[in-house]
PDBQT receptor file of N, H, CA, C and O in Angstrom, charges set to zero:
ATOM      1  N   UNK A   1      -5.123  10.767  22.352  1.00  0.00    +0.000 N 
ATOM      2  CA  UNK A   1      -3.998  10.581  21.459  1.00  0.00    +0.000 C 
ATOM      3  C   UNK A   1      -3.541   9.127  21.481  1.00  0.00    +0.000 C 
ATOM      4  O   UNK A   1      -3.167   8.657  22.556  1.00  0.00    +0.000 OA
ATOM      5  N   UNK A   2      -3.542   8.407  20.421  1.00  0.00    +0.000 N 
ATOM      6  H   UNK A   2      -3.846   8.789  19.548  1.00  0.00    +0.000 HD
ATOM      7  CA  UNK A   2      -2.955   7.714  20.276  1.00  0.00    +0.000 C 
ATOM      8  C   UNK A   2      -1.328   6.963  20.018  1.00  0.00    +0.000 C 
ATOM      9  O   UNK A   2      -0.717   7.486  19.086  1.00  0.00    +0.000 OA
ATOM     10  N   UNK A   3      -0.638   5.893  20.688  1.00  0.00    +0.000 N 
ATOM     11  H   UNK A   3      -1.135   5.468  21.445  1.00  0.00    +0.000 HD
ATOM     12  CA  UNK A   3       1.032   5.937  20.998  1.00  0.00    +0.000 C 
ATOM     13  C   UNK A   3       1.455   5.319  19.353  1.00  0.00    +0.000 C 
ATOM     14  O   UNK A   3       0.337   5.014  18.938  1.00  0.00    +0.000 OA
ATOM     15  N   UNK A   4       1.925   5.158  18.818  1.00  0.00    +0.000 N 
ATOM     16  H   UNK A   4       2.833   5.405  19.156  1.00  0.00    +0.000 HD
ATOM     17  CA  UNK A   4       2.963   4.036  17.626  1.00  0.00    +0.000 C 
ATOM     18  C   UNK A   4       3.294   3.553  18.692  1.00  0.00    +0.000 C 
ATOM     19  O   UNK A   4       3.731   4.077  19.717  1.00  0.00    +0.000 OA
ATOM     20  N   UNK A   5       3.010   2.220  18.351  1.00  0.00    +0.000 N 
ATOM     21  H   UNK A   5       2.656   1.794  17.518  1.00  0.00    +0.000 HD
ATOM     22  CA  UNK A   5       4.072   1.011  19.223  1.00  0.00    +0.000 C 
ATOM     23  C   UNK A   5       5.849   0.506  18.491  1.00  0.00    +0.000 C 
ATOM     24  O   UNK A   5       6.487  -0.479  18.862  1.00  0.00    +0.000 OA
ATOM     25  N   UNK A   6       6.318   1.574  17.352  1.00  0.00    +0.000 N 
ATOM     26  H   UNK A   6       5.800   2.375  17.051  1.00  0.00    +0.000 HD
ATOM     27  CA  UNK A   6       7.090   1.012  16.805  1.00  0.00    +0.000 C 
ATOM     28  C   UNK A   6       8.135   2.402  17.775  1.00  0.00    +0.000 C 
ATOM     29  O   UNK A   6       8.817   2.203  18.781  1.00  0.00    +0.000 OA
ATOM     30  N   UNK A   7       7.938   3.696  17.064  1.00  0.00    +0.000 N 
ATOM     31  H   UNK A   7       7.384   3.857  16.247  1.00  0.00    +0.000 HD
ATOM     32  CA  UNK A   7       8.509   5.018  17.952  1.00  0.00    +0.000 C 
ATOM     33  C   UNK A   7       8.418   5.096  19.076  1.00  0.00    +0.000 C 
ATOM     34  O   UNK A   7       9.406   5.224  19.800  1.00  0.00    +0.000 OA
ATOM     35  N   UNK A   8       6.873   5.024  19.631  1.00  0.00    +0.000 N 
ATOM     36  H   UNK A   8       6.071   4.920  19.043  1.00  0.00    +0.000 HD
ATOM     37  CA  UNK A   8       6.938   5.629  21.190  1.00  0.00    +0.000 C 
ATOM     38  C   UNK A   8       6.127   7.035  21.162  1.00  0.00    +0.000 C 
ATOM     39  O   UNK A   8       5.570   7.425  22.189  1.00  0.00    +0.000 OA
ATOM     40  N   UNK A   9       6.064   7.976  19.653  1.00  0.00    +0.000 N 
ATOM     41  H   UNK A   9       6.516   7.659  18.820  1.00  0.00    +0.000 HD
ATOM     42  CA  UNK A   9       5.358   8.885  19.717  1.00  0.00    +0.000 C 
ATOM     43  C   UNK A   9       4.281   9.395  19.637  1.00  0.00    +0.000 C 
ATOM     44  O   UNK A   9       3.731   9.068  18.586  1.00  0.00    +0.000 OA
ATOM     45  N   UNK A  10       3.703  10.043  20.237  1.00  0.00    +0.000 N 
ATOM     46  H   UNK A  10       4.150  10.309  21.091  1.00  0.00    +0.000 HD
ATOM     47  CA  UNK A  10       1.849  10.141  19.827  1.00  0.00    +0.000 C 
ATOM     48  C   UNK A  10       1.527  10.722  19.276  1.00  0.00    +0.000 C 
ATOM     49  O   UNK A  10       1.953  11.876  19.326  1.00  0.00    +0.000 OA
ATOM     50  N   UNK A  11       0.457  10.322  18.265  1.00  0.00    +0.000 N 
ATOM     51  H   UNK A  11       0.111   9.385  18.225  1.00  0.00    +0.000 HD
ATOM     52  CA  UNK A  11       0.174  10.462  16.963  1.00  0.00    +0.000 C 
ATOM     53  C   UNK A  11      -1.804  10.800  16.906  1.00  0.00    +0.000 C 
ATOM     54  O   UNK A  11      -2.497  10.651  17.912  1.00  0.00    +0.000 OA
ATOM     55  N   UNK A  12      -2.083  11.017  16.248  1.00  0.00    +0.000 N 
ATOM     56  H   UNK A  12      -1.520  11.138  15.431  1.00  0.00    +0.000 HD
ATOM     57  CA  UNK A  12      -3.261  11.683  15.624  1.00  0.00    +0.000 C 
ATOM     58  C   UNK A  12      -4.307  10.470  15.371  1.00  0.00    +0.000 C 
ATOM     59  O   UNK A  12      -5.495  10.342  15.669  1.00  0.00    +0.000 OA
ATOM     60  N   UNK A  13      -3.285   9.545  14.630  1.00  0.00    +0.000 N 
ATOM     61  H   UNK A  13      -2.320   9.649  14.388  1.00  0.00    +0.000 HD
ATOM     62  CA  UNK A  13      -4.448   8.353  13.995  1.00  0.00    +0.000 C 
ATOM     63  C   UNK A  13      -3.219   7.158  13.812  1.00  0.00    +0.000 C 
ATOM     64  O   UNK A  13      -2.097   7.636  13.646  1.00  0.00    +0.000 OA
ATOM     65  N   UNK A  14      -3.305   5.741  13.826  1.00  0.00    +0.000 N 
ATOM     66  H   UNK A  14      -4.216   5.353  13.961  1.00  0.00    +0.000 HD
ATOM     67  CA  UNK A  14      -2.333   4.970  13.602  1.00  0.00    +0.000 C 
ATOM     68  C   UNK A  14      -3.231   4.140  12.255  1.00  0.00    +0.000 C 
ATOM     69  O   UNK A  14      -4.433   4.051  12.007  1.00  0.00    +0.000 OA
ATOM     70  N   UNK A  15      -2.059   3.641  11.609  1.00  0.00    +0.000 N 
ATOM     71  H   UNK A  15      -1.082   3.713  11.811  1.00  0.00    +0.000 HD
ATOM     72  CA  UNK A  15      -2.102   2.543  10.346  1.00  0.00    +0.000 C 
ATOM     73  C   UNK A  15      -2.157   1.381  10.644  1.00  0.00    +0.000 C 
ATOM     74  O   UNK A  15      -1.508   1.065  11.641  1.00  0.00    +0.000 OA
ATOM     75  N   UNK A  16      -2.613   0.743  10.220  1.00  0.00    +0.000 N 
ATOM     76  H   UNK A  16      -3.141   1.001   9.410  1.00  0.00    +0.000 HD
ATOM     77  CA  UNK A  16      -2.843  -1.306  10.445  1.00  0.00    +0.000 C 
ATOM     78  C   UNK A  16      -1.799  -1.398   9.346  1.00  0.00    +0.000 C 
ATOM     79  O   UNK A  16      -2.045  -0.932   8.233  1.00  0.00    +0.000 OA
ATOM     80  N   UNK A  17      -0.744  -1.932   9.600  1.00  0.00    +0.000 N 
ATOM     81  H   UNK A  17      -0.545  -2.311  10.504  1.00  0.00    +0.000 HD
ATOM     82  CA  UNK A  17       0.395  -2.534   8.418  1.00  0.00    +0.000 C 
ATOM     83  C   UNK A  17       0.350  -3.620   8.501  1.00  0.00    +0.000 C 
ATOM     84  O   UNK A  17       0.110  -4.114   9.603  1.00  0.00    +0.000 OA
ATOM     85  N   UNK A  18       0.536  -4.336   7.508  1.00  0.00    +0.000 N 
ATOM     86  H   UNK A  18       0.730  -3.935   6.613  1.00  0.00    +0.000 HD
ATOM     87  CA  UNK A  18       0.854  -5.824   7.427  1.00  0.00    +0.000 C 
ATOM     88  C   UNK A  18       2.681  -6.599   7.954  1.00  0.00    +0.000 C 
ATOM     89  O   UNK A  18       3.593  -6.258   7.201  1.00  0.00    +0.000 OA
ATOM     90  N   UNK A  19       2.858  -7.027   8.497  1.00  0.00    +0.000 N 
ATOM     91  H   UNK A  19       2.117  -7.304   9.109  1.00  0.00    +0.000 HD
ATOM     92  CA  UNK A  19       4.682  -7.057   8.738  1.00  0.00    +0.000 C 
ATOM     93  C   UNK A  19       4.985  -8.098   9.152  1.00  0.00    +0.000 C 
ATOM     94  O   UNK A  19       4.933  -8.376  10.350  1.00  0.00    +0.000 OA
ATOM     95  N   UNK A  20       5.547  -9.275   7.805  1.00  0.00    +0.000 N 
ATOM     96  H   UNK A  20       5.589  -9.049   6.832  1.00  0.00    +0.000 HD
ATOM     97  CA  UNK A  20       6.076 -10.126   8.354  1.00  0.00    +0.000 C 
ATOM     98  C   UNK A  20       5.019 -10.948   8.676  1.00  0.00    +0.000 C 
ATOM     99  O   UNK A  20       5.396 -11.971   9.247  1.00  0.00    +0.000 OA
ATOM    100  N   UNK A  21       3.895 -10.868   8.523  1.00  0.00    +0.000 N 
ATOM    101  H   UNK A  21       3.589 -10.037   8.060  1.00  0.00    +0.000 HD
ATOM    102  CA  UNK A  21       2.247 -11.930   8.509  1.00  0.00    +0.000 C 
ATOM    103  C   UNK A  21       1.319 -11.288   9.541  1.00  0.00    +0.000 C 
ATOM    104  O   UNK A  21       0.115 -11.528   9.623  1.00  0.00    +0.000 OA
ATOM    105  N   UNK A  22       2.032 -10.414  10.349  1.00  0.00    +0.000 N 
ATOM    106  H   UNK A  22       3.010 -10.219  10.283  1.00  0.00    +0.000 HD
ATOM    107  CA  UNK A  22       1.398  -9.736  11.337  1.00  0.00    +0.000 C 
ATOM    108  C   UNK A  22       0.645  -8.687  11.125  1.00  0.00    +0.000 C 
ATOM    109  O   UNK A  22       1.121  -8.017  10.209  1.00  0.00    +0.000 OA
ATOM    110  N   UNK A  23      -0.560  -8.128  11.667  1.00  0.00    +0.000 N 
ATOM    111  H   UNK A  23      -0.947  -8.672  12.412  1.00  0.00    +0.000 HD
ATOM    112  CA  UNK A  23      -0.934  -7.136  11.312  1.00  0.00    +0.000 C 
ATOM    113  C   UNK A  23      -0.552  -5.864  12.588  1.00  0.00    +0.000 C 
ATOM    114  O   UNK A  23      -1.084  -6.054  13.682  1.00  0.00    +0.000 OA
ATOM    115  N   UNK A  24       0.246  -4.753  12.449  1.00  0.00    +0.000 N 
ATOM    116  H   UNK A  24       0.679  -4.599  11.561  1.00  0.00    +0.000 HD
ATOM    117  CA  UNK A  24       0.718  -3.888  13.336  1.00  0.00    +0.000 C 
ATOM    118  C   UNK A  24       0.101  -2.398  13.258  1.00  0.00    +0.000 C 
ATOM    119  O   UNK A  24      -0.130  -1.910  12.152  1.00  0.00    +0.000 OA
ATOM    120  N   UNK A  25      -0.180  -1.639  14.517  1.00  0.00    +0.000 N 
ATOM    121  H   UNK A  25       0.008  -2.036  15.415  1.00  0.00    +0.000 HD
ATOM    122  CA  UNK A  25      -0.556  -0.531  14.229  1.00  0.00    +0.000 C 
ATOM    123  C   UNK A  25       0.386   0.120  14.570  1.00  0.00    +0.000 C 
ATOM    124  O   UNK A  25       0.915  -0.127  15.653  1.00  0.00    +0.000 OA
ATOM    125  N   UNK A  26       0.903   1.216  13.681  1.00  0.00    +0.000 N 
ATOM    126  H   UNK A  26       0.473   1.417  12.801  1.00  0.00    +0.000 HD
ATOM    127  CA  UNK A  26       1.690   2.403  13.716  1.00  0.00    +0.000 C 
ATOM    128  C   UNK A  26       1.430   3.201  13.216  1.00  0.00    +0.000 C 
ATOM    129  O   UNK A  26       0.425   3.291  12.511  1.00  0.00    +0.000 OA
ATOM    130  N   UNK A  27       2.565   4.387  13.486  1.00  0.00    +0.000 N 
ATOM    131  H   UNK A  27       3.381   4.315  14.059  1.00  0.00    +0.000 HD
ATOM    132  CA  UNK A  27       2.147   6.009  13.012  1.00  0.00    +0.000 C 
ATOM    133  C   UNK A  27       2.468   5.839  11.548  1.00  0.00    +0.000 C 
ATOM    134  O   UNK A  27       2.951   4.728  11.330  1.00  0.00    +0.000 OA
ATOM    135  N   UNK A  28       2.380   6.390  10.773  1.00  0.00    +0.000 N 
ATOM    136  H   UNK A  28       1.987   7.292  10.950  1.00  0.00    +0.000 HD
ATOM    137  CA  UNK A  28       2.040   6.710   9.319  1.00  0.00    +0.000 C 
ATOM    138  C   UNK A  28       4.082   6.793   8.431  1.00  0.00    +0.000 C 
ATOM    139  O   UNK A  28       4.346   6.354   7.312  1.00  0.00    +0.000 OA
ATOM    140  N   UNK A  29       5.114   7.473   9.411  1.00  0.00    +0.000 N 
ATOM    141  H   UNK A  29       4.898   7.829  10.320  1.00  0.00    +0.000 HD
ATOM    142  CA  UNK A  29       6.239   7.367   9.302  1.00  0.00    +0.000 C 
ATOM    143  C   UNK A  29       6.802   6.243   9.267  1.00  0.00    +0.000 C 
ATOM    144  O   UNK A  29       7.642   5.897   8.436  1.00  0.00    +0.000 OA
ATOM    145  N   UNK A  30       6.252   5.410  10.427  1.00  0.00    +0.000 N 
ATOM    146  H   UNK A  30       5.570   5.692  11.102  1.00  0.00    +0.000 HD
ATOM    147  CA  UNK A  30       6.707   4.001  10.887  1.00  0.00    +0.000 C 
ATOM    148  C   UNK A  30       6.314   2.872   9.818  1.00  0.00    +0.000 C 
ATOM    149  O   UNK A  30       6.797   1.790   9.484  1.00  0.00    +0.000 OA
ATOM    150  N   UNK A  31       5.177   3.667   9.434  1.00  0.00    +0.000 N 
ATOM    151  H   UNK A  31       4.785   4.546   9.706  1.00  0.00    +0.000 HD
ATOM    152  CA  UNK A  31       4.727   2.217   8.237  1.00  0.00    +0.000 C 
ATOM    153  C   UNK A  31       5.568   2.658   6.750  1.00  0.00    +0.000 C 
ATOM    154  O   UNK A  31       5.987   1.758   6.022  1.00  0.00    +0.000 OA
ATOM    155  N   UNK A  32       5.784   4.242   6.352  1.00  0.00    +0.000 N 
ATOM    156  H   UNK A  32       5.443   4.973   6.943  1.00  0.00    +0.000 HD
ATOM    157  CA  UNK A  32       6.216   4.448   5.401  1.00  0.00    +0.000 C 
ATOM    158  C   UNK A  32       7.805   3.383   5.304  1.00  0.00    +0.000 C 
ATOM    159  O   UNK A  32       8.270   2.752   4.355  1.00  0.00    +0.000 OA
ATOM    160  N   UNK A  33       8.192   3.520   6.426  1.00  0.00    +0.000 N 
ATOM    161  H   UNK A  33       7.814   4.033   7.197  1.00  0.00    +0.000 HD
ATOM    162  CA  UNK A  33       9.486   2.600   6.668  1.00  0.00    +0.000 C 
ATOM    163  C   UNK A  33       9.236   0.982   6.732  1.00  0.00    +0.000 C 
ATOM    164  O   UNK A  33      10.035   0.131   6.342  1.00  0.00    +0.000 OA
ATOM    165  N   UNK A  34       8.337   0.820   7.136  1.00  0.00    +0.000 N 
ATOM    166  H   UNK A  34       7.688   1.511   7.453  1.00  0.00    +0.000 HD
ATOM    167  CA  UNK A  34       8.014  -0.395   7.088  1.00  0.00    +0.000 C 
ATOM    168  C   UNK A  34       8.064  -1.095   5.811  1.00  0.00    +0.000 C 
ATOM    169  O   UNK A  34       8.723  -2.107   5.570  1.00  0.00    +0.000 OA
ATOM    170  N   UNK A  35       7.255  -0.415   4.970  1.00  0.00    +0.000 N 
ATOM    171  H   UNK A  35       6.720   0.407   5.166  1.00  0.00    +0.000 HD
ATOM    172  CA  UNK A  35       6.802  -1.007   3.470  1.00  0.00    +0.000 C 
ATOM    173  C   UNK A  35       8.269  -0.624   2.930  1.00  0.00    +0.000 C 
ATOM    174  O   UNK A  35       8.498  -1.382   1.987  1.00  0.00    +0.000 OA
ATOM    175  N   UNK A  36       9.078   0.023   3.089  1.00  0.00    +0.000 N 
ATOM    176  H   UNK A  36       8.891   0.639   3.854  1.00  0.00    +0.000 HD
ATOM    177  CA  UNK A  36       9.744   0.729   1.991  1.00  0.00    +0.000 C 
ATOM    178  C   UNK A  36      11.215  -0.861   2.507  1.00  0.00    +0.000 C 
ATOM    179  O   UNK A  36      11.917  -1.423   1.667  1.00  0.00    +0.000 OA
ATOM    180  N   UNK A  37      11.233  -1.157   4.027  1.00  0.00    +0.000 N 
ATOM    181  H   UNK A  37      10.663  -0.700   4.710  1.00  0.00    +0.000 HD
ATOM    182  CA  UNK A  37      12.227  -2.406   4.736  1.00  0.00    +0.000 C 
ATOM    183  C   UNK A  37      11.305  -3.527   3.513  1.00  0.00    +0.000 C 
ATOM    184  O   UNK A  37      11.922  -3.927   2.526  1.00  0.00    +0.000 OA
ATOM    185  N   UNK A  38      10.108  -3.859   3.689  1.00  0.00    +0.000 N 
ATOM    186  H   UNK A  38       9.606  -3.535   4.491  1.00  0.00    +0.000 HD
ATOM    187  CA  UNK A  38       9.898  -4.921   3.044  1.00  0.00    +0.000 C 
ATOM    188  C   UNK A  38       9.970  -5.013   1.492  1.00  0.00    +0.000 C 
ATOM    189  O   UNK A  38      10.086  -6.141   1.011  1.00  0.00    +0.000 OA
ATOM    190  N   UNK A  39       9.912  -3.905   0.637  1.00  0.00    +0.000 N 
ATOM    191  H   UNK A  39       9.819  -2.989   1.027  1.00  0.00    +0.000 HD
ATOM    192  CA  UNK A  39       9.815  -3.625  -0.660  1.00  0.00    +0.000 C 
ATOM    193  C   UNK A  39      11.821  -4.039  -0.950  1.00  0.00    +0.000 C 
ATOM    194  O   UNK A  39      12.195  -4.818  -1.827  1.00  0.00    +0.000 OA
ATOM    195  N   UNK A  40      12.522  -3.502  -0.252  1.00  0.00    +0.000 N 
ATOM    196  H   UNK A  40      12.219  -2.869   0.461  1.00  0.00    +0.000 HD
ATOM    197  CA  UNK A  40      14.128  -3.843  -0.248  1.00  0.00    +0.000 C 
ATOM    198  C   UNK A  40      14.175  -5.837  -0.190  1.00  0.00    +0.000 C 
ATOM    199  O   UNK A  40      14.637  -6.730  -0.899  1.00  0.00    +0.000 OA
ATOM    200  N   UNK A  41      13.612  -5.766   0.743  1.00  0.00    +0.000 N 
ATOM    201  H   UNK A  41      13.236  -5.041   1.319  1.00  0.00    +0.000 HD
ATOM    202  CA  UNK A  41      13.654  -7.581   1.457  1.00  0.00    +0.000 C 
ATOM    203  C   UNK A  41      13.569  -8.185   0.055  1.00  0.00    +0.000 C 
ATOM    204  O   UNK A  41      14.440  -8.573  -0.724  1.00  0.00    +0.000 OA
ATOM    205  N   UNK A  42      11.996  -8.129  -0.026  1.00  0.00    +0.000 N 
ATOM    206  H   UNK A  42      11.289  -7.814   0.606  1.00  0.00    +0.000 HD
ATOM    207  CA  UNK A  42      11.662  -8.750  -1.222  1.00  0.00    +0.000 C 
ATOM    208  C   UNK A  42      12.672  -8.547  -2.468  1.00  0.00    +0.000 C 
ATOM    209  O   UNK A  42      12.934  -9.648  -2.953  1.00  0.00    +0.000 OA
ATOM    210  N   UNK A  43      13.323  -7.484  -3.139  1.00  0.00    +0.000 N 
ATOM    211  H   UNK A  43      13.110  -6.590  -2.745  1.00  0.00    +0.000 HD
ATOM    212  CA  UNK A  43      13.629  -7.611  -4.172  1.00  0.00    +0.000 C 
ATOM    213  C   UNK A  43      15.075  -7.775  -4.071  1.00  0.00    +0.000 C 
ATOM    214  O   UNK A  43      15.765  -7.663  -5.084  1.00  0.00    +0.000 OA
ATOM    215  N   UNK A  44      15.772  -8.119  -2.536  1.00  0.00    +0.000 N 
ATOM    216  H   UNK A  44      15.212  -8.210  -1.713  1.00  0.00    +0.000 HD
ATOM    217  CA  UNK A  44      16.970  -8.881  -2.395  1.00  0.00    +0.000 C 
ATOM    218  C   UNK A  44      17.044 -10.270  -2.511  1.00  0.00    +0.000 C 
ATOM    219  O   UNK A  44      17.939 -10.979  -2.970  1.00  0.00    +0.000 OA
ATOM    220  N   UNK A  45      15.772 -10.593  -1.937  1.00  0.00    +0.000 N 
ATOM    221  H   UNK A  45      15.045 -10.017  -1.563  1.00  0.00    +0.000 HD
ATOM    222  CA  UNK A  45      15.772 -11.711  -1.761  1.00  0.00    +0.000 C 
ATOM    223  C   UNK A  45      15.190 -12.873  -3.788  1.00  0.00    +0.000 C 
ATOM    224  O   UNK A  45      15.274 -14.050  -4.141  1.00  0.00    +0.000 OA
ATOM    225  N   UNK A  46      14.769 -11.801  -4.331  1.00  0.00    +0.000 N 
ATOM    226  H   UNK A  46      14.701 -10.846  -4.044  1.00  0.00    +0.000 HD
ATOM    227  CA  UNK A  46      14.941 -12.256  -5.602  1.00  0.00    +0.000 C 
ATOM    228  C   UNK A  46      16.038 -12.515  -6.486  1.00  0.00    +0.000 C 
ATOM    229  O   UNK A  46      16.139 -13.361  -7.374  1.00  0.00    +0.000 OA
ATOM    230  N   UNK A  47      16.967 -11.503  -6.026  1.00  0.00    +0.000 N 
ATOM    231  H   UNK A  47      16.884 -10.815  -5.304  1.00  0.00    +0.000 HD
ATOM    232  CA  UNK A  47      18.665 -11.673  -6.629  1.00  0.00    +0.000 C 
ATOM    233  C   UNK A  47      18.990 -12.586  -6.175  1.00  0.00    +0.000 C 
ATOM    234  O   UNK A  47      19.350 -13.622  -6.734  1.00  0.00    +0.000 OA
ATOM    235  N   UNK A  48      18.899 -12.293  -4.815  1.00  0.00    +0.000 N 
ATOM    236  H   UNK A  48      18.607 -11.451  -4.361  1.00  0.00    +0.000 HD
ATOM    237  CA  UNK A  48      19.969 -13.892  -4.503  1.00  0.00    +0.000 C 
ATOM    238  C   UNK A  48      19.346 -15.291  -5.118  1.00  0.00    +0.000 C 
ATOM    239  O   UNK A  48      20.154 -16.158  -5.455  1.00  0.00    +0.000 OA
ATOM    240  N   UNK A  49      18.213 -15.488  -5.244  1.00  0.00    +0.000 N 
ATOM    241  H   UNK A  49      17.557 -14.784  -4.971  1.00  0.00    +0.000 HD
ATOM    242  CA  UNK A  49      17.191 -16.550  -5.500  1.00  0.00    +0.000 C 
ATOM    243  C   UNK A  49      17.883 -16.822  -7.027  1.00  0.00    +0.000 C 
ATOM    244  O   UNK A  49      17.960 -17.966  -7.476  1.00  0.00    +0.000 OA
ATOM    245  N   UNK A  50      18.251 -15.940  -7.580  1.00  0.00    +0.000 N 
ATOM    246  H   UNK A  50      18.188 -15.011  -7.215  1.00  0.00    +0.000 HD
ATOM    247  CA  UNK A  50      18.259 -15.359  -9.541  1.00  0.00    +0.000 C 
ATOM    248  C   UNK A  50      20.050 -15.887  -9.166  1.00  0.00    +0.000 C 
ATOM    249  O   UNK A  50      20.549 -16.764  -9.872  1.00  0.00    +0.000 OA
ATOM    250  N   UNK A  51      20.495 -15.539  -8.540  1.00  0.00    +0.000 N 
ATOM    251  H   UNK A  51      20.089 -14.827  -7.967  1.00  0.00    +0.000 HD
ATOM    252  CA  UNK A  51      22.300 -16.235  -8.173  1.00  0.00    +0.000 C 
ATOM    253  C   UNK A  51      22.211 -17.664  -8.387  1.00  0.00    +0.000 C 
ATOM    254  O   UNK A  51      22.716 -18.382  -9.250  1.00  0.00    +0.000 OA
ATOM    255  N   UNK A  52      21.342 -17.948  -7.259  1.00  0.00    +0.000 N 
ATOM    256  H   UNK A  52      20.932 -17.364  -6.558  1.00  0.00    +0.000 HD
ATOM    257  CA  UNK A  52      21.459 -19.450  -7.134  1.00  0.00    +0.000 C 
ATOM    258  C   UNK A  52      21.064 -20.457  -8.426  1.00  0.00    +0.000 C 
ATOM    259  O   UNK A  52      21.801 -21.376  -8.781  1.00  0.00    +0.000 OA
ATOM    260  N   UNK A  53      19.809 -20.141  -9.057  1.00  0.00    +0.000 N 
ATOM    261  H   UNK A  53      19.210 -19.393  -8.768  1.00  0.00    +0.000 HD
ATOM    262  CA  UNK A  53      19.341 -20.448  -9.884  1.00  0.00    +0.000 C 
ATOM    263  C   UNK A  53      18.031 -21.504  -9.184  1.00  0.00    +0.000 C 
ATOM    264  O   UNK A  53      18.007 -22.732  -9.104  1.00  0.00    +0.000 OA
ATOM    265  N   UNK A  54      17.069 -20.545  -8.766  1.00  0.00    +0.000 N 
ATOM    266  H   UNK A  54      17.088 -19.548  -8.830  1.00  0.00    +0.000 HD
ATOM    267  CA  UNK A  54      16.006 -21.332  -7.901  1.00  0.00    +0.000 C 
ATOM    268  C   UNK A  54      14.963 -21.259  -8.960  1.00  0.00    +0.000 C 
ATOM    269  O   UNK A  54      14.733 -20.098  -9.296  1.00  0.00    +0.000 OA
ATOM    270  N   UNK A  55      14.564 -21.776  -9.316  1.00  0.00    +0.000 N 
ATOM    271  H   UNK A  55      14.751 -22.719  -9.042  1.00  0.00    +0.000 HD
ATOM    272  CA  UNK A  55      13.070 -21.551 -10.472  1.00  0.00    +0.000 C 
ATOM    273  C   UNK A  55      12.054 -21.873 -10.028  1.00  0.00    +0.000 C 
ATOM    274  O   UNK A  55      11.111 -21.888 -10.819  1.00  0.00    +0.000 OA
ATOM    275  N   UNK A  56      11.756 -22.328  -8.380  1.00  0.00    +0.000 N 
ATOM    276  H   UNK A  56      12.522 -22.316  -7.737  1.00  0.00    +0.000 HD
ATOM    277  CA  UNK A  56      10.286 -22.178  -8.021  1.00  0.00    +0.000 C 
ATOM    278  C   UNK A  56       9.744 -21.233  -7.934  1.00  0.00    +0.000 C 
ATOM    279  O   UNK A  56       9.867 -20.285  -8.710  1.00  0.00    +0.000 OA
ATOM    280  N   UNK A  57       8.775 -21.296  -6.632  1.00  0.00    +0.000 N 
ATOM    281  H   UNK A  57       8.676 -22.065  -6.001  1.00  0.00    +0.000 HD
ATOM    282  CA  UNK A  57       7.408 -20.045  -7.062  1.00  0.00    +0.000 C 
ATOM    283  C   UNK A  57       7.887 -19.369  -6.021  1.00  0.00    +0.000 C 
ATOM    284  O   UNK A  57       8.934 -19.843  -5.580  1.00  0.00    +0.000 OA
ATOM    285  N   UNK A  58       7.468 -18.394  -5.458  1.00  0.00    +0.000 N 
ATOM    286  H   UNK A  58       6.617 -18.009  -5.816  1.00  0.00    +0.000 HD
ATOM    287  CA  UNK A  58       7.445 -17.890  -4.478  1.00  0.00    +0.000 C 
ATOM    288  C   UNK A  58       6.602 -17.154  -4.504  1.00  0.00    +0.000 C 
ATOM    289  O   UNK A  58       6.362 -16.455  -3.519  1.00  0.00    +0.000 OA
TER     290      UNK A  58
């Protein structure tokens, strides 16, 4: 059995996620949360960008 290093719980099979440039293995819950923290990040971090009035690239 394999551990998630994010929970602590053991799991069946773990995911390679991408996070933050890193590549992480976790249980399948842990990444659903993962992507769903970075999918928020990203499209906060476009408002505020769209406030300021930033017109580079990102």
């Amino acid at each position: 059995m394999a551990v998630c290093k994010q929970c602590g719980e053991e799991v069946d099979s773990l995911k390679t996620v991408k996070v933050g440039g890193r590549a992480k293995k976790m249980c399948e819950d842990c990444a659903d949360r993962a992507r769903e923290a970075a999918e928020i990040a990203e499209a906060s971090e476009s408002v505020v960008q769209g406030m300021m009035g930033f017109k580079g690239r990102r």
